[in-house]
Every structure is written in C-alpha cells, then in structure tokens.
C-alpha positions in Angstrom: 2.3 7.6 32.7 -0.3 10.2 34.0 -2.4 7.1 34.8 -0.1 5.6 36.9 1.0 8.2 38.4 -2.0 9.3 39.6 -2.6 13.4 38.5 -4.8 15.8 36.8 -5.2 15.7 32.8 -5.5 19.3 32.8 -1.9 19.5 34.6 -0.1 17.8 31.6 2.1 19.6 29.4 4.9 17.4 27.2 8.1 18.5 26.2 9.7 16.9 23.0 13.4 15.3 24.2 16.0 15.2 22.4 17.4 11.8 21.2 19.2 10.1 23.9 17.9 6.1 23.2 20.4 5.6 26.8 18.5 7.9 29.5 14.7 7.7 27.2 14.9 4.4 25.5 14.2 3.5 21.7 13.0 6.7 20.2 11.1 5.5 17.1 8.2 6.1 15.3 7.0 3.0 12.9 5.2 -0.6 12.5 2.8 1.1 14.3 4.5 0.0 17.7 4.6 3.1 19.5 1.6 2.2 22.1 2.8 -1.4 22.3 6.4 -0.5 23.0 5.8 2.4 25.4 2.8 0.6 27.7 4.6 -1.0 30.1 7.7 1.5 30.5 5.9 4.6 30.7 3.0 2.8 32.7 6.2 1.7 35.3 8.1 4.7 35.4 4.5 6.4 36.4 3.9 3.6 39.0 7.3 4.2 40.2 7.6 7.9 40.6 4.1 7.9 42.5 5.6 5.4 44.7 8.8 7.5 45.3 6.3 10.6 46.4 4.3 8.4 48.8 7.5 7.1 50.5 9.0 10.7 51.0 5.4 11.5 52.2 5.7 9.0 54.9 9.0 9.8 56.0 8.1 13.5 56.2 4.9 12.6 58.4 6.2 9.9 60.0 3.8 7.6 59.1 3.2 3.8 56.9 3.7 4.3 53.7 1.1 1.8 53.3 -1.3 4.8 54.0 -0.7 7.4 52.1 -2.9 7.8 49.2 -2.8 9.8 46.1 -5.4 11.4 44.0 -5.0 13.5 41.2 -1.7 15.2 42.6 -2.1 15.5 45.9 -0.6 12.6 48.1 -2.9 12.5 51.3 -3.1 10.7 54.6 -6.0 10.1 57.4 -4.5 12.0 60.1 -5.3 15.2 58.2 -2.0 15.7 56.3 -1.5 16.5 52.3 1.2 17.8 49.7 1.4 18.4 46.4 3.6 16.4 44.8 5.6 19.1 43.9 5.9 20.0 47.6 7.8 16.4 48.0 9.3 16.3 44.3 12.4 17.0 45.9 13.0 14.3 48.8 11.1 12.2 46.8 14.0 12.2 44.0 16.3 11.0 46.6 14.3 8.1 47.4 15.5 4.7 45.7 13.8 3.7 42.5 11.5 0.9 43.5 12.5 -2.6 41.7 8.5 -3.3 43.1 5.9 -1.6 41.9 1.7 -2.2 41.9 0.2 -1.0 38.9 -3.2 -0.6 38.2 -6.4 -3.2 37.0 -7.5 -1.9 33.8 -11.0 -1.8 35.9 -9.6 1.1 38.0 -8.1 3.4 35.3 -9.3 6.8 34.8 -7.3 8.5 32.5 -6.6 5.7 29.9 -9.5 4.5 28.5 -11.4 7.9 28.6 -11.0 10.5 25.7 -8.7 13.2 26.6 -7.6 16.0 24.7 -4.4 16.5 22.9 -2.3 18.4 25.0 -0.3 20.3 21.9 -3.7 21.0 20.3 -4.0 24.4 21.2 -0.4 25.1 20.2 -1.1 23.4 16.6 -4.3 25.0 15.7 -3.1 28.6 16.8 -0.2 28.1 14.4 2.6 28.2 17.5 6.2 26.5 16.1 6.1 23.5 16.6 6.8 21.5 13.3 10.3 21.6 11.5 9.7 23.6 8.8 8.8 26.9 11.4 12.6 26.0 13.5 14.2 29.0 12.6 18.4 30.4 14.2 19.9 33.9 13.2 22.4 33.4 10.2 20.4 30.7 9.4 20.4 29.8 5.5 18.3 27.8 3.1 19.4 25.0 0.9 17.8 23.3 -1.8 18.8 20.2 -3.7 18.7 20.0 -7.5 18.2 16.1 -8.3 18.1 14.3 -12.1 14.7 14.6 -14.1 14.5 10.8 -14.3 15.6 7.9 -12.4 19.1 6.2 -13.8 20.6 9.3 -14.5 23.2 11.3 -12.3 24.7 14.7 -13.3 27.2 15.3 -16.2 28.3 19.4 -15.6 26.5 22.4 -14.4 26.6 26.4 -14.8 25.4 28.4 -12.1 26.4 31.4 -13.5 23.0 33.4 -13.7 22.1 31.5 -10.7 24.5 33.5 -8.4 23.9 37.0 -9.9 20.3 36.1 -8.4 19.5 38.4 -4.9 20.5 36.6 -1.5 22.4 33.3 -3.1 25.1 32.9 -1.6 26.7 30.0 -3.1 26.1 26.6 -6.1 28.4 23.2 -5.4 28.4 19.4 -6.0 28.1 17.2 -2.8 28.1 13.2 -3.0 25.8 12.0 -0.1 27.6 8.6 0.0 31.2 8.1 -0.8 32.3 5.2 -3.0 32.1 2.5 -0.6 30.2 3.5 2.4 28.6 1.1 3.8 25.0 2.2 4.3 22.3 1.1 7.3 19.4 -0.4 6.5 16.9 2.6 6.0 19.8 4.8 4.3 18.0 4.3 1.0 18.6 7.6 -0.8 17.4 8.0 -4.4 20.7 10.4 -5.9 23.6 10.4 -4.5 25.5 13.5 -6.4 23.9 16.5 -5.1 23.6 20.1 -7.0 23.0 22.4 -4.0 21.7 26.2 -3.7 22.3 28.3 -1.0 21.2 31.5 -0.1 19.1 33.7 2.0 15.2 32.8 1.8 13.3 29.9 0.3 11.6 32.3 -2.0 15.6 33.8 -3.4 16.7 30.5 -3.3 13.8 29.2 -5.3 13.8 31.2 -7.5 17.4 31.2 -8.0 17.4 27.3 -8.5 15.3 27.7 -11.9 17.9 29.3 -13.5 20.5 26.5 -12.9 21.8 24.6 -16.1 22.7 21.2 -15.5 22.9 18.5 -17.6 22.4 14.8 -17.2 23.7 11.7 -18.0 22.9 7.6 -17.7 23.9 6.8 -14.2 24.5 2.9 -15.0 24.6 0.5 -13.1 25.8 1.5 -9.4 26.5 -0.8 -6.6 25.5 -0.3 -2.6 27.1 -1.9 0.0 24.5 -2.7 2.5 25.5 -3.2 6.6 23.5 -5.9 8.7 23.4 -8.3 11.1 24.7 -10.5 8.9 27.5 -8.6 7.7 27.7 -6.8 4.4 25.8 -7.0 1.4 26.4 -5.7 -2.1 23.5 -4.7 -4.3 23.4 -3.6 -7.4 21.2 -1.2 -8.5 20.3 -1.4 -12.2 20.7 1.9 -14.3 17.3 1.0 -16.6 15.4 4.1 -17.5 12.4 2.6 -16.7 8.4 3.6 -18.0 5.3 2.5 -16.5 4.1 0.6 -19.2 7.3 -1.4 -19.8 7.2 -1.8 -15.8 3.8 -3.9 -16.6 5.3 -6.2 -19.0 8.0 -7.0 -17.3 5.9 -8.0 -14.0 4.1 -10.2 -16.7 6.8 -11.8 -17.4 8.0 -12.7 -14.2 4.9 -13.8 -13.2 5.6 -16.3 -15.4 8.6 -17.8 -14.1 9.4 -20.1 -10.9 9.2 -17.8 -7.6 10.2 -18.0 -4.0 8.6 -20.5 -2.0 7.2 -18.4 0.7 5.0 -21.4 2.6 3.7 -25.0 1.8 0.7 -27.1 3.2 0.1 -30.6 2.6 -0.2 -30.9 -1.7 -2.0 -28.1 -3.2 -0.8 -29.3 -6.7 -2.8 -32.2 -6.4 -5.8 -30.2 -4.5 -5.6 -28.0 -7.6 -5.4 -30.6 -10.1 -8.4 -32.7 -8.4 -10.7 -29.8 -8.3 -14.4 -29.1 -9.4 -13.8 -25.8 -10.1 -10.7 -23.7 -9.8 -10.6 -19.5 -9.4 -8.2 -17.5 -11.0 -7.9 -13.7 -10.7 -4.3 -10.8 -10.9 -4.5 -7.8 -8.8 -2.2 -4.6 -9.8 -1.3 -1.9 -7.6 0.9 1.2 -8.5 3.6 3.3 -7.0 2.2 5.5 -4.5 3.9 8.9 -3.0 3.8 9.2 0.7 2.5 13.1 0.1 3.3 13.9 3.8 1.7 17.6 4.6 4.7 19.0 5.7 7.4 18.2 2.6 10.8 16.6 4.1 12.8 19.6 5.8 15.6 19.3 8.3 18.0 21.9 9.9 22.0 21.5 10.7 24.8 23.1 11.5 27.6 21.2 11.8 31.1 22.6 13.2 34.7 20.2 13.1 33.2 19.5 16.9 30.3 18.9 17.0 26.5 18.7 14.8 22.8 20.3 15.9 20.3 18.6 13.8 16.7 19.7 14.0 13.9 18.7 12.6 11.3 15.8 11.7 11.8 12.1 11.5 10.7 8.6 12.3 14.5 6.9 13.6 16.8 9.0 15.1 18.6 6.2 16.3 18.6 4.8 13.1 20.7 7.8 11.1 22.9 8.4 14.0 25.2 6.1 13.2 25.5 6.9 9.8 26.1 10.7 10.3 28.4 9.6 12.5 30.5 8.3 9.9 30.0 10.8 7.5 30.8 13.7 9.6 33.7 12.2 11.4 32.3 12.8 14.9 31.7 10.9 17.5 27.6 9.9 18.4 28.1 11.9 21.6 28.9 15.0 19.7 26.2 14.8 17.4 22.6 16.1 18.5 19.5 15.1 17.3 16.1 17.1 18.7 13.2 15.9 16.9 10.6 18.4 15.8 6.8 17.0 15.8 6.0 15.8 12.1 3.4 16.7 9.5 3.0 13.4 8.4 5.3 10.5 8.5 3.5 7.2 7.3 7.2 5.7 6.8 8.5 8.0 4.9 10.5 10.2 7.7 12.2 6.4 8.5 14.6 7.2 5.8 17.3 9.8 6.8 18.8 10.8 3.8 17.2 14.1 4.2 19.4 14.9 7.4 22.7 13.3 6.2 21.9 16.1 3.0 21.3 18.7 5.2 24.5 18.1 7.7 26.8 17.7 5.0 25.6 21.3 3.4 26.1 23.2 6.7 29.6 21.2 7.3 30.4 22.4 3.7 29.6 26.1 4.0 30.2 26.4 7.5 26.8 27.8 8.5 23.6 26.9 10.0 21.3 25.9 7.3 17.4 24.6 6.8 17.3 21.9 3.7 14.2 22.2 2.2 12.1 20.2 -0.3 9.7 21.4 -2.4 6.0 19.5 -3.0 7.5 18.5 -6.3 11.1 17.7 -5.3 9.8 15.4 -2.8 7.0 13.6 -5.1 9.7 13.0 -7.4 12.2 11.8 -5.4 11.4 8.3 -5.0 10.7 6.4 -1.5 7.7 5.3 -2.9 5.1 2.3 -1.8 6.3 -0.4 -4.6 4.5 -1.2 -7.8 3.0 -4.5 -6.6 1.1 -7.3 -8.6 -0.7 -10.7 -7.0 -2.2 -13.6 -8.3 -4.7 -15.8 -6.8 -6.0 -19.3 -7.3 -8.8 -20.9 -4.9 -9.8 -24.7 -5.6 -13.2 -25.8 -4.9 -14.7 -29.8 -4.6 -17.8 -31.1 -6.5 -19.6 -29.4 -3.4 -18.2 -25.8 -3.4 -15.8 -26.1 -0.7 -12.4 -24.3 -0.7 -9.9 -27.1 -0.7 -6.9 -24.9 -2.1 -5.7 -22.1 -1.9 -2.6 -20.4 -3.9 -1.0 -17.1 -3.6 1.7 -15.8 -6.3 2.6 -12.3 -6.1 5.6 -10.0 -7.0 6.9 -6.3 -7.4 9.3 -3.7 -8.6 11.3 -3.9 -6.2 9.3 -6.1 -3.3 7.3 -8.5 -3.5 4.1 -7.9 -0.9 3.0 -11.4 0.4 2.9 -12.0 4.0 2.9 -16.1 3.6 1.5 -16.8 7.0 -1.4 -14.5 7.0 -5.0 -15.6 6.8 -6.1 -17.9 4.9 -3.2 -19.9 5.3 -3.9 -21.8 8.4 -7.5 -22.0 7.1 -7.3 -24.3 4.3 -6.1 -27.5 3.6 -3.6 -27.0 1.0 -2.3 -23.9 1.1 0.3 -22.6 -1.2 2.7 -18.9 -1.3 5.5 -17.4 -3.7 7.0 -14.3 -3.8 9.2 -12.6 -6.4 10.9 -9.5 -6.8 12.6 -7.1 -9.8 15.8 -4.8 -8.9 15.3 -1.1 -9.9 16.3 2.1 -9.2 13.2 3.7 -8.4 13.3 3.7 -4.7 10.5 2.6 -2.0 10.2 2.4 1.5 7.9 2.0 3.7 4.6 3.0 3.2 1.5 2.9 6.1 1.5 -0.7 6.5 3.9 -1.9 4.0 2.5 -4.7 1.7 -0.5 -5.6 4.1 -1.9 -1.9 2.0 -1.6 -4.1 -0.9 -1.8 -7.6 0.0 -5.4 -7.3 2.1 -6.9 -5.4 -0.9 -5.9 -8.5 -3.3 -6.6 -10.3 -0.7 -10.0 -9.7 0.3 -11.2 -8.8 -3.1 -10.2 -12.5 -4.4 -12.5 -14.0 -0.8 -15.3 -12.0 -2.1 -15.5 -13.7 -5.3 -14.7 -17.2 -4.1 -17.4 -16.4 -1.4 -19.9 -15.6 -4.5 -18.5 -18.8 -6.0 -19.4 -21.2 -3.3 -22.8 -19.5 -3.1 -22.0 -18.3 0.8 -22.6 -14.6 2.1 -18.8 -13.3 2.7 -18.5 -12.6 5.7 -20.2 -15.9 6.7 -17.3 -17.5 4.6 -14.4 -15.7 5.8 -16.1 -16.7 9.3 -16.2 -20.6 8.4 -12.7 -20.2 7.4 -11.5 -18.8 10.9 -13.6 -21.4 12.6 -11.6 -24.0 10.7 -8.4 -22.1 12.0 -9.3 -22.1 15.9 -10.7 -25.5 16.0 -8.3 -27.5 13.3 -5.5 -25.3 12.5 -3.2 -26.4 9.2 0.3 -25.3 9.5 2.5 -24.2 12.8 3.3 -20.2 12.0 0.0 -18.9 11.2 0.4 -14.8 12.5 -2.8 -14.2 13.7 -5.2 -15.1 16.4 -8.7 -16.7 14.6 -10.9 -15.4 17.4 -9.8 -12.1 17.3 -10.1 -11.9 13.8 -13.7 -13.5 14.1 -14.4 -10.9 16.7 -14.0 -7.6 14.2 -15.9 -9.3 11.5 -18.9 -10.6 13.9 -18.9 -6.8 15.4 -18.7 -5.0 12.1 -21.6 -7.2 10.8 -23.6 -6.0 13.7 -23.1 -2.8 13.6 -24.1 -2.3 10.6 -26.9 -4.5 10.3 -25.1 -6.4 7.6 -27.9 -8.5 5.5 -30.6 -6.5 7.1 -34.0 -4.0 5.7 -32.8 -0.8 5.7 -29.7 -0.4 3.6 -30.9 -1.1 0.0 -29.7 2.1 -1.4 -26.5 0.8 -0.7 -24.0 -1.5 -2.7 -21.9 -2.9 0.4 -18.6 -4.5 0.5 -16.9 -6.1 3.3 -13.3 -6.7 4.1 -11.1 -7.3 7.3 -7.3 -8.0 7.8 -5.1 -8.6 10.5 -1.5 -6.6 10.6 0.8 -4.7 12.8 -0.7 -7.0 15.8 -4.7 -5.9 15.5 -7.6 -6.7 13.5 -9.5 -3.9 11.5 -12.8 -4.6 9.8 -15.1 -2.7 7.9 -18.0 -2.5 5.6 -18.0 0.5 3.4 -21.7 1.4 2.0 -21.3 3.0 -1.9 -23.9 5.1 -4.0 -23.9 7.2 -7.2 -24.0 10.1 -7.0 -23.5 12.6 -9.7 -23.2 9.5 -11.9 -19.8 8.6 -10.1 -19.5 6.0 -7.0 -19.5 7.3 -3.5 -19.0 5.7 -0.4 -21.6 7.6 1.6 -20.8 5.8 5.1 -18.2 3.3 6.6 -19.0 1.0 9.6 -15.3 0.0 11.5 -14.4 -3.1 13.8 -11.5 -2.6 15.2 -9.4 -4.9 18.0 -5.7 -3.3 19.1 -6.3 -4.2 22.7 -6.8 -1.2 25.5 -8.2 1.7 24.0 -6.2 4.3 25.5 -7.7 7.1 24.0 -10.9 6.3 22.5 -11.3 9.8 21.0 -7.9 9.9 18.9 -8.0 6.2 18.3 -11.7 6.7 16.9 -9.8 10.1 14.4 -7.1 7.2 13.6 -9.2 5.0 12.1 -11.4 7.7 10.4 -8.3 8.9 8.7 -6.8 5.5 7.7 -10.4 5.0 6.3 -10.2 8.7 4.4 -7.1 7.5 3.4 -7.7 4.5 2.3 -10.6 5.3 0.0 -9.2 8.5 -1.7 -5.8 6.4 -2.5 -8.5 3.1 -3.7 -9.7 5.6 -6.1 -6.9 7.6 -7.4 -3.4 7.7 -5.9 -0.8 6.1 -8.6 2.4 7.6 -9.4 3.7 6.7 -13.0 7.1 6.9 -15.0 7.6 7.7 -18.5 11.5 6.9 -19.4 12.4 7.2 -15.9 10.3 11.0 -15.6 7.7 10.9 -12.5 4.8 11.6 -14.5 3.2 13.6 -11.0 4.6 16.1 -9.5 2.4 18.0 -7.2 -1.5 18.2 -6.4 -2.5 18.9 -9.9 -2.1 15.6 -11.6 -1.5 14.0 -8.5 -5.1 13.0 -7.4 -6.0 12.9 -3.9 -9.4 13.0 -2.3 -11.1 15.9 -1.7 -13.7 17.0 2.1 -16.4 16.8 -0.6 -15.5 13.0 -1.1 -15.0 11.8 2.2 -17.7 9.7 3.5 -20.3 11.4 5.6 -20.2 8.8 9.0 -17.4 6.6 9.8 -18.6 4.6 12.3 -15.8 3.6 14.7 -16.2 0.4 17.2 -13.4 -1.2 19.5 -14.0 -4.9 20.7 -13.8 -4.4 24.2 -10.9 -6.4 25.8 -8.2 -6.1 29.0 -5.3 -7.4 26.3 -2.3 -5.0 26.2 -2.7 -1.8 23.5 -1.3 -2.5 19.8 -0.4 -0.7 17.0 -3.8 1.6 15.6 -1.6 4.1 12.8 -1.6 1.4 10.2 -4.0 -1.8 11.1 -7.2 -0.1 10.0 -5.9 1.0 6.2 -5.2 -2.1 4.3 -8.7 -4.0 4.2 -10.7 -0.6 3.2 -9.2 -1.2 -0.5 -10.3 -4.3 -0.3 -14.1 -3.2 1.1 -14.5 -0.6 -1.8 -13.2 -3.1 -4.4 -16.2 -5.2 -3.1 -18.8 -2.2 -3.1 -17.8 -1.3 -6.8 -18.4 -5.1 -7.3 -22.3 -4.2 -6.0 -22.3 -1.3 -7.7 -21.2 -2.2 -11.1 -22.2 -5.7 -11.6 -18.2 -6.6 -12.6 -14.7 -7.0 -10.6 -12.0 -4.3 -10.1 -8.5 -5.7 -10.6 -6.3 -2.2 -11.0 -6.2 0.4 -8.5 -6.4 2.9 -8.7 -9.8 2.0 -9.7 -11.5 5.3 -11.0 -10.1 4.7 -14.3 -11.5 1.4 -15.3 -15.0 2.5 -13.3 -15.4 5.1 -15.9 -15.4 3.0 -18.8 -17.9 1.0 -17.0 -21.3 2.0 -18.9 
C-alpha cells in the first residue's frame, strides 16, 4: 500500500483492526496466503487513494490532473504548488473512488523490493503490550481449564473444596464447550469438551489453586461430532481408544497392509513394477509433533446477554464467528473480535476453541475474564501435526532408469500424500494411495500440513534411487523435471517444472555443489514445491563433539516478488532453524492415552548453540506475483538433513526424529 501510494517508510505506523471481513476483507492468517491474497487489494486501494489526493490537488489549483505528481507524501505540480497529503486528506475523501487505476511496473518500485524495517519492532523489543497475553481491563479475572490426563477420558465428579479456601479464587464449575448436537465448523476441533474451570484473581492464585482440585476420570467412549460443510452435515465418530505410541505403530503396520485410497493413476505401474530390473522399496515414520507456539493459547472475553468483547490472538476470526454466534445466542453484529498480534501461530491459532472457552466462562460468571493456558496444558491438549507413515517403491529398467514410481502412505488421523506433487508428472507410471485411522488425539494444522512430512519422505526416497541409478541427485531430480516441461505424464500435475528446476539449479550454484572446497562437509540436498513456491536447499553437516551438526545451510527460494527481502531472508532462516531442530528431536508420544511431554524438559527443541552458523538465503529473481514464504521453505530441510546424515553415517534414516537412531549408529 505504501508503495502505491507513494509515501515515506519512516511515516508508517499500523494499527491492528478489528474483525470486520465486510469494510477490510478476509482477515486470515494461514496456507501461507497472506502476501498472495493481500497484493493486489492493498496494492489498489494504495493506487487509488493516491489518485483521490492528486485529483483534489488539481481541483484545488486548478490544474490537469494529469500533472500533478507525487513523491514520498507530498503531491507537487510545475507551476510551483505542493501539499501534503494530509493538507488534501480531506477533499480528497470526497472525491469518487476511481474504478481506474495505474499501478506501478515492478521496475519502478521503491519500497517493495527493498528491506524495510518492521514498523512494530521497536514496540516488541522494548516489551510495549502488544501480544494477548499483556491485554489487561479492571475487574478483569483469570480462568484456567482443568482437562483429562489422557485422551478418551472425560470427567466423572470433582471436589473443589480446598480449592476455594485458596487466596483470590473466586469460583470452580463444569462447562460443556459443545452441546449435544452442535453442529461444529470445520476448524472447531476441540480436544475435551466438559470443562473443569478455576476462577479467581491472578494466574499465580489461580494456579496454584488449580493443584489442589480433585477430579476424577472416566472412559469417554465413543462420542459422535456433527460436522457443518458445504456439503451439508457430517457425522463422525470419534473412537474412545486409549491409545499408546507403540500400539499406534502397529496399527499403522497393519493398515499399511491393506487396500488404500486411490489418490492418482498413470498409465500401468503394476506392470512397470512387475517388468522391472530392479525395484526400491523404503517406509518413512514421522511422529506427533506440538505446535509449541511462544506465547501459550490465551484469549480475553466478556460477554454480557447483549453483546461479547473478545480479545486476543488467532489465525480465523471469521472462522469462529459464526460458531460463537451460536453458542452465545447473539447476533455476529453484536459480537467483537480485535485480534491481538501472536507469538506464534504455525496453524495452531486456526482452531478457536480457545475463545469459545473463554466466552462461555465470562458469560457464566458475568465478568471480564483472561483464559489462560499453561506450557503444559497446551502441550497436552492435542492439535497436534499427525503421526504420519509413507511407503515408497521406485522401478528401474535393465539400464537404471526410473520407469515407476509408487507412493503408499497413511496416518493417525490423516493421511499426508499430496498425489499430484512431483514426481508424478515426471514418470511414466506413476502410482498414489492414501489411508487414514480415526482417533481421538486431535491434529490440525501444522506449518505446511503434510508437505512437512511428505517432502522429507519424499526427497529422502529420490536420494537413494538417485544413488541407485548411479546419477548425482540433484542432476536426477533435474532430468526428472526436464521430463515434466518437455513430455509431461498426467493432466493435474501442481507445480510448474521450470520453477522447480530454477531453485535446484540456484541452490547448486550457490553452494558450489560438487565443487573443491567443501570436503569437511557431508551434504544433502532436497527441494519441494508447496503453498505456491519452490524452496531448495543444501544443508552442509559435521561432527562435532562426536554428534552431527549442520554447520551451514545454502537456500533457493522462488515465491515470486520479494517484497521484503530482509524479513523474507529471517523467514526462511527460521523455517530452516525450525526445520532442523524438529529433524532431530521434536516427537510427542502417548503412553495409554498420557502425553508423555509436557513442557521444555522432555520436550526437545533446539538450542542457539545448535543452530547452524550461516544460512544462506537466495530468491530467483522474477516479476511473477508474491506467494506464500511462512511455510514453503520448511518441508524439504528434513528431507536435506536426512540426506546429510546419509553422508555422514554411511546408512539411511527412516524415523524422525532422527537423533535417536544416530546414536546407536557406532
């Protein structure tokens, strides 16, 4: 907008609206679709409003509106005359909205494109309120949610007794989030349903004061959602298993097993398979994996018999509207959502459960109140990334081609294959199923859902069929998208071959791929294309301290117009963090239905002493409209470091997270 409308960086301030999806459009934050969604309306709107101030410029002087001129605020004609816009803010507001606009060539921007500062940094790092968990009313109090130990279970009877004699509580109940019935939206996934609330004065009272509760817990069963769509209403049943982690892995064997979905087909890979010189099998296992935003979920409500004030941070306001609409009994105009900016979201602040919670507390003790969770209460709350397994086949001739190619892959409760995703499209026979096991452990999703799983499976299998047909890997993957451009096999292949080419031919330059001067290093190369852009990178691993370290990462990346090359470059450099530190340790585990992590101790994430010590960040260089950046350059670095350990270790990786195998690995 600043672009277009022609004014000073350093006179930019932004001020967070409140939801209102009629007067400022789809407020949503997810799929990485933010830049792509905004471009054009924000870039018109701009375009517009400069051309509103130009036009009550020339009326003013009485001159063509054809020359007046702008320049970083100041609108400006020959015969001597200028303004600030603010001078003409006001005539120009009564100036009809243009339905004709110019905007600008990419070659004349100078604002996008060049790295800017954030304009709330200052306000962040000095510790100013700006994040939900510092929104703060008089008479405001705190809730806190007591939720079942284990998954399947639900709450039998409770005494609070000692719990009120505690300072500042002012009050234990029962709550059922969703009535028997309710038909829920599609990201209304909520893990309990009966809720065992604490009220009182102070997170610290009423944390302390929650420890003290008795409650006892019984099998939940067997409990049936009824899900709203576009295609009316579906019923699910959620299955009341207590389920462990290791009885988790043997049922995904078993399934595995079985007949799946048929995902896609091309031409007769039974035959290419049976025919073959040489065929390549190989199953990838992924875990559960907690979200572990910085800021634990937190929202605050009070809600009156007229109206509702929610406050706080989340992904879809428009998305929970509706339901708190129905739960409260109000109308959407009476209900008021102002978002809060987030510490962390990564798909878990889609799912508004949290604020429902929060707005049905304050309606039932008819104050303003904060809902808080804890580290551990979120961690074991669910919303997880799925529990994901894949297997591969590849089929080669008598002279090492890939003729086949066959992907099989399941989950508890998702199954992550994307069907139409490279290679398919690349090979002659191509082949993909998908299957899927109903739990109760909820998931949602997770930054870039399935792709985080399916690229690492992915790109770790292309590696070894690489080795197998004696070519250098990213050579092959190259030959493959040559095949794609040039003779294309199927009709719904997602993604662009040149593009995807493009990352892979700049990563390998960049860092000298094949070349004297990195033999210290055990390198592994992956690339993957999701969310609309193309992310490569080659990660460079040594030992140190007798444990594998990835000592420096080289990054390809292709979402279109850089608009800000200095937080697009800290995107990737955190997806790449990220990425690493969740390749070698993040799993979350059940043990009869228990979380088996609950906070920082025993759930491992990487440390500043572990992060790589250069990321090195490059952006093909293209006019093409922006794309999404949050999530594209995370799912292939699994895949990379699988590759390095490969190097490293002189044997494959199937199970992330991967530290555990490495060290029994002599």
């Amino acid at each position: 907008m600043a672009e277009e409308l022609d004014v000073d960086w350093k006179n930019v301030t932004v001020e967070m609206g409140p939801h209102d999806e009629v007067k400022l459009g789809p407020q949503f934050t997810g799929g990485s679709n933010s830049m792509k969604m905004y471009w054009k309306p924000l870039r018109e709107a701009g375009a517009a409003a400069r051309q509103m101030l130009r036009e009550a410029a020339a009326q003013t002087w009485n001159v063509p509106v054809g020359e007046v001129t702008t320049k970083a605020g100041i609108l400006s004609h020959s015969n001597g005359k200028s303004a600030k816009y603010g001078d003409m803010a006001s005539k120009a507001a009564s100036v009809p909205v243009p339905k004709e606009f110019q905007l600008k060539a990419p070659k004349d921007f100078t604002i996008v494109r060049h790295s800017k500062k954030n304009v709330e940094a200052q306000k962040i790092v000095s510790g100013k309120p700006v994040f939900g968990l510092d929104y703060s009313v008089d008479g405001m109090l705190i809730a806190m949610i007591q939720h079942p130990p284990a998954f399947g279970m639900k709450l039998k009877s409770f005494d609070a007794a000692e719990t009120l004699k505690m300072p500042g509580i002012k009050d234990v109940f029962t709550l059922k989030l969703y009535e028997d019935g309710f038909e829920q939206g599609g990201f209304d996934t909520r893990t309990f349903n009966e809720l065992l609330v604490v009220v009182g004065k102070s997170t610290w009272e009423v944390m302390n004061a929650r420890k003290k509760l008795i409650a006892n817990w019984e099998a939940a069963g067997d409990l049936k959602n009824t899900i709203g769509g576009r295609n009316g209403k579906t019923e699910v049943t959620v299955p009341g298993t207590i389920e462990s982690t290791r009885t988790q892995l043997q049922q995904m064997q078993e399934y595995a097993a079985k007949p799946a979905q048929l995902l896609r087909k091309d031409v007769d890979p039974e035959a290419a398979f049976t025919n073959a010189a040489q065929v390549i099998e190989r199953t990838y296992n992924g875990p559960f994996l907690a979200h572990n935003c910085m800021e634990p979920m937190n929202f605050f409500a009070h809600v009156t018999d007229e109206k509702a004030l929610l406050v706080g941070p989340l992904q879809a306001p428009g998305w929970i509207e509706p339901t708190l609409a129905k739960l409260l009994n109000l109308p959407a105009d009476k209900i008021e959502i102002q978002m809060t900016r987030m510490g962390g979201g990564f798909g878990r602040r889609a799912y508004g459960h949290y604020l429902s919670e929060a707005a049905l507390i304050s309606r039932k003790v008819k104050a303003p109140v904060k809902l808080m969770y804890t580290r551990e209460d979120d961690m074991t709350y669910g919303i997880y990334r799925p529990m994901y397994t894949a297997t591969y086949r590849a089929a080669l001739d008598a002279n090492k081609n890939l003729i086949a190619f066959h992907v099989k892959g399941g989950g508890i409760p998702e199954h992550p294959i994307h069907a139409n995703r490279f290679p398919a499209g690349a090979v002659d026979h191509y082949l993909a199923e998908g299957w899927q096991i109903p739990s109760n452990i909820t998931i949602g999703a997770f930054r870039a859902p399935r792709s985080n799983f399916n690229a690492a499976a992915e790109q770790s299998f292309l590696d070894e069929v690489a080795e197998a047909a004696g070519k250098d890997p990213i050579e092959f993957r190259l030959e493959l998208l040559k095949r794609a451009k040039e003779k294309p096999v199927g009709k719904n292949n997602e993604y662009d071959a040149d593009r995807y080419a493009g990352v892979l031919e700049l990563v390998r330059d960049k860092s000298n791929w094949n070349k004297a001067g990195n033999e210290k290093y055990n390198r592994g190369v992956a690339a993957y294309f999701c969310h609309n852009s193309y992310a490569a990178h080659v990660v460079d691993m040594v030992t140190r301290d007798g444990q594998p370290y990835v000592e420096r990462v080289f990054s390809a990346i292709d979402c279109g117009i850089v608009i800000n090359p200095d937080a697009a470059t800290n995107m990737v450099q955190g997806a790449v963090v990220d990425g690493i530190g969740n390749s070698f340790y993040g799993a979350l585990t059940h043990k009869d239905g228990v979380p088996q992590q609950s906070n920082f101790h025993n759930y491992r994430m990487i440390r500043i002493h572990e992060a790589p010590k250069s990321i090195d960040v490059h952006f093909v260089q293209n006019d093409l409209d922006p794309t999404g950046l949050g999530e594209p350059p995370f799912p292939p670095v699994f895949g990379a470091v699988a590759n390095a350990l490969y190097k490293m270790k002189g044997r494959r990786f199937y199970n992330q997270p991967f530290k555990e195998e490495v060290e029994k690995v002599i």
